[in-house]
C-alpha positions in Angstrom: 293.1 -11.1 -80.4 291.5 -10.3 -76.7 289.0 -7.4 -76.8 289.9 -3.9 -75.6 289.0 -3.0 -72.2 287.3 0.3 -71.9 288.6 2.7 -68.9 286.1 3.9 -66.1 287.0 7.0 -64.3 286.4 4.7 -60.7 289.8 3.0 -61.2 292.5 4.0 -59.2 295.9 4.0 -59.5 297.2 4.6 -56.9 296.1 1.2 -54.4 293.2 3.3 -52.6 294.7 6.6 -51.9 293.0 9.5 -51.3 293.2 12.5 -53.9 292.9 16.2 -53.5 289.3 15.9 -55.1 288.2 13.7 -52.3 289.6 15.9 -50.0 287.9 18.5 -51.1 284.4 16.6 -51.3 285.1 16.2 -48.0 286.0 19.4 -46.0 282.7 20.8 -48.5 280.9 18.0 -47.1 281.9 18.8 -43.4 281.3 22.7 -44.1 277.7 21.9 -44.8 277.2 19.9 -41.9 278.8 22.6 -39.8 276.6 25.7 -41.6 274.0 23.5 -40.9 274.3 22.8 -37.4 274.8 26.4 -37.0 271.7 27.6 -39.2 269.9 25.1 -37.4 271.0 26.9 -33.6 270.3 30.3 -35.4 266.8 29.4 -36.0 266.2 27.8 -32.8 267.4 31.1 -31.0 265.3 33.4 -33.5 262.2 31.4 -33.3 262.3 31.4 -29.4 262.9 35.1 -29.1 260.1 35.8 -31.1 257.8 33.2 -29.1 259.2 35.3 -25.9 258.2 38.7 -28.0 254.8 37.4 -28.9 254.5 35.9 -24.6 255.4 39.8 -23.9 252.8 41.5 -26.7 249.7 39.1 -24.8 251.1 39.7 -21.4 250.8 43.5 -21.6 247.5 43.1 -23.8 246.1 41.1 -20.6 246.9 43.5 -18.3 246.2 46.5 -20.2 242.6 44.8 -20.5 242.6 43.3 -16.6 243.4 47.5 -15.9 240.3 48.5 -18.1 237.9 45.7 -16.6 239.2 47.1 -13.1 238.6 51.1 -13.8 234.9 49.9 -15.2 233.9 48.0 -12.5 235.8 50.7 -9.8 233.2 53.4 -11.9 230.0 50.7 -11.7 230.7 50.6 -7.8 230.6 54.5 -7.3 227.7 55.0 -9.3 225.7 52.3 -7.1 227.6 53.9 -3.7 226.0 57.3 -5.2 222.7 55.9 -6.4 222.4 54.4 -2.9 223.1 57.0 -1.3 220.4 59.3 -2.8 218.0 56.5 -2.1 218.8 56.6 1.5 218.2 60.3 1.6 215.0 60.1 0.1 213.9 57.1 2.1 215.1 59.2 5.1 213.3 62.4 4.4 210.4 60.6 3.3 210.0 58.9 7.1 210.9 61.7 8.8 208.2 63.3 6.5 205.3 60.9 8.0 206.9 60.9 11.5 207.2 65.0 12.0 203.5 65.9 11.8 202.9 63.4 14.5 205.1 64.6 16.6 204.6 67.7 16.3 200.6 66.9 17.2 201.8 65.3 19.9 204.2 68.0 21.1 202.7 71.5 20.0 203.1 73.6 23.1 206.8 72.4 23.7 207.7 73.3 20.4 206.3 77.2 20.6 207.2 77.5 24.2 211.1 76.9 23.5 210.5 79.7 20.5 209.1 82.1 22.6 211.4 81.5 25.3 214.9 81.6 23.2 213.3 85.4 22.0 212.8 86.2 25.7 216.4 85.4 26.3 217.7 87.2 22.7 215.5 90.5 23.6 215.4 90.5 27.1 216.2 94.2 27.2 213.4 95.0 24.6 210.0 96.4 26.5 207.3 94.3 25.3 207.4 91.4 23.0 204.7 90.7 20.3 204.2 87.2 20.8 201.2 85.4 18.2 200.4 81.6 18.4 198.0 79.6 17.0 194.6 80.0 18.2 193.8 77.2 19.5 197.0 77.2 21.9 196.6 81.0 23.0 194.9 80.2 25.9 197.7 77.4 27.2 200.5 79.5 26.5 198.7 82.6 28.3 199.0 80.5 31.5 202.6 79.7 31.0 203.9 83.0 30.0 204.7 83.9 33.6 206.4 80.8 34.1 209.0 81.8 31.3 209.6 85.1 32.0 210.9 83.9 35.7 212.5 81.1 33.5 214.5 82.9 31.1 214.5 86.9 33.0 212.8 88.6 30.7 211.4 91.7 32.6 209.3 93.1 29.7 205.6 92.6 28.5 204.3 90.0 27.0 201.2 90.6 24.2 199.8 87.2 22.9 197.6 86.7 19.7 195.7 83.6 18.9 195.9 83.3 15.1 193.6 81.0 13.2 195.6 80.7 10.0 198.1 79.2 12.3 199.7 76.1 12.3 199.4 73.9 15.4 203.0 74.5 15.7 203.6 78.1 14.2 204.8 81.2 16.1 206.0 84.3 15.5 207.5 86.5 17.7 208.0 90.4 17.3 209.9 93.1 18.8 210.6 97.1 18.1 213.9 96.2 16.2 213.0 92.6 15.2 211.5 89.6 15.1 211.6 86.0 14.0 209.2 83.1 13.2 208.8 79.5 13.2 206.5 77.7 10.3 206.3 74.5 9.7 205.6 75.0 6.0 208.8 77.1 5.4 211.0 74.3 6.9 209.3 71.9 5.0 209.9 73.3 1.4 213.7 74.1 2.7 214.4 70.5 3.7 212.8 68.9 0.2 214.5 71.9 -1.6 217.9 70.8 0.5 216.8 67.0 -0.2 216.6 67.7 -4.0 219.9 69.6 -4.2 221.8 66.0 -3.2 220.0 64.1 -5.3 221.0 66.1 -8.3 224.5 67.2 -7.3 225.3 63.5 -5.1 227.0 66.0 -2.9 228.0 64.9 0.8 228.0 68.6 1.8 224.0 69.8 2.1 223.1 72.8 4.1 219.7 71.9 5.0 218.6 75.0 7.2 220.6 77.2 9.1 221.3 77.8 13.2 218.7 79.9 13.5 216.0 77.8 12.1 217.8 74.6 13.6 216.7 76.1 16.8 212.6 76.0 15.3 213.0 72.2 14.4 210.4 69.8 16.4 212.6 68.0 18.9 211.3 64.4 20.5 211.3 64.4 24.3 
């Protein structure tokens, strides 16, 4: 009697045919590949939006940082324009500083003469004029007096001092209702006072002195 033969699920029936179970296997199979391919585009289009997000984040993080190197280094260069600027001031003041006293050695009786003859124009209706000088230029200006009263008109007196406490370039000149003076020292402490102002404040605008003493300043011929 021939042994039984035992059935395997693998056998068909049906000469090859496809069932509805392979069918099936295979529509899942081709849903898989398709969420796949799809989940795999999705990803590719999140991940490079989010590279592009994170390109944006450290573009404006360089800028904002380029801005904030530019503003410190626009401050560093108007604090050195400032700082050099005082510098120059002082460097100025302190040549003209050295060069004044010589020139005003070298210029004394031109420097009183034009203050004594911008009062004879100013007063030239007043009587007499009060005129003092330093001492050791009385006796020039005495011999030029006459010259500047043709010069400038003035049909008054003239009474001249010689003062030893005197500068070699201080004067004063008096009248009845006023007067006005030219020393040296007084210009001097208002230019450093003026000087010292625009060092501290690193101001443009410095009134040094004003028309009236302008006028008193030693002038190079």
């Amino acid at each position: 009697m021939a042994e039984p033969v035992k059935f395997t699920f693998d056998q068909a029936f049906d000469g090859g045919a496809k069932t509805r179970f392979d069918e099936a296997i295979e529509r899942a199979e081709v849903d898989s590949k398709e969420k796949a391919t799809v989940a795999h585009h999705s990803g590719v289009a999140e991940g490079r939006e989010q590279v592009l997000h994170e390109i944006e984040a450290a573009s404006k993080a360089a800028l904002n940082q380029i801005a904030e190197s530019a503003h410190a280094l626009f401050s560093q260069q108007q604090q050195l324009k400032t700082e050099l600027k005082q510098e120059m001031v002082q460097l100025a003041y302190s040549i003209a500083a050295k060069l004044a006293p010589a020139l005003m050695r070298a210029h004394p009786l031109a420097e009183v003469e034009a203050l004594i003859e911008d009062c004879m124009a100013t007063a030239h209706k007043e009587p007499r004029l009060l005129v003092r000088v330093p001492e050791t230029l009385a006796e020039d200006i005495s011999d030029r007096i006459e010259n500047m009263k043709t010069a400038t008109g003035f049909p008054g007196d003239i009474v001249l001092i010689g003062e030893a406490a005197f500068g070699p370039n201080d004067c004063r000149v008096e009248w009845p209702d006023g007067g006005t003076e030219r020393r040296y020292v007084d210009i001097q402490k208002e230019i450093e006072a003026a000087v010292q102002r625009f060092v501290i404040s690193g101001s443009d605008d410095v009134t040094v002195i004003d028309d009236k003493q302008a006028n008193t300043l030693p002038q190079q011929d």
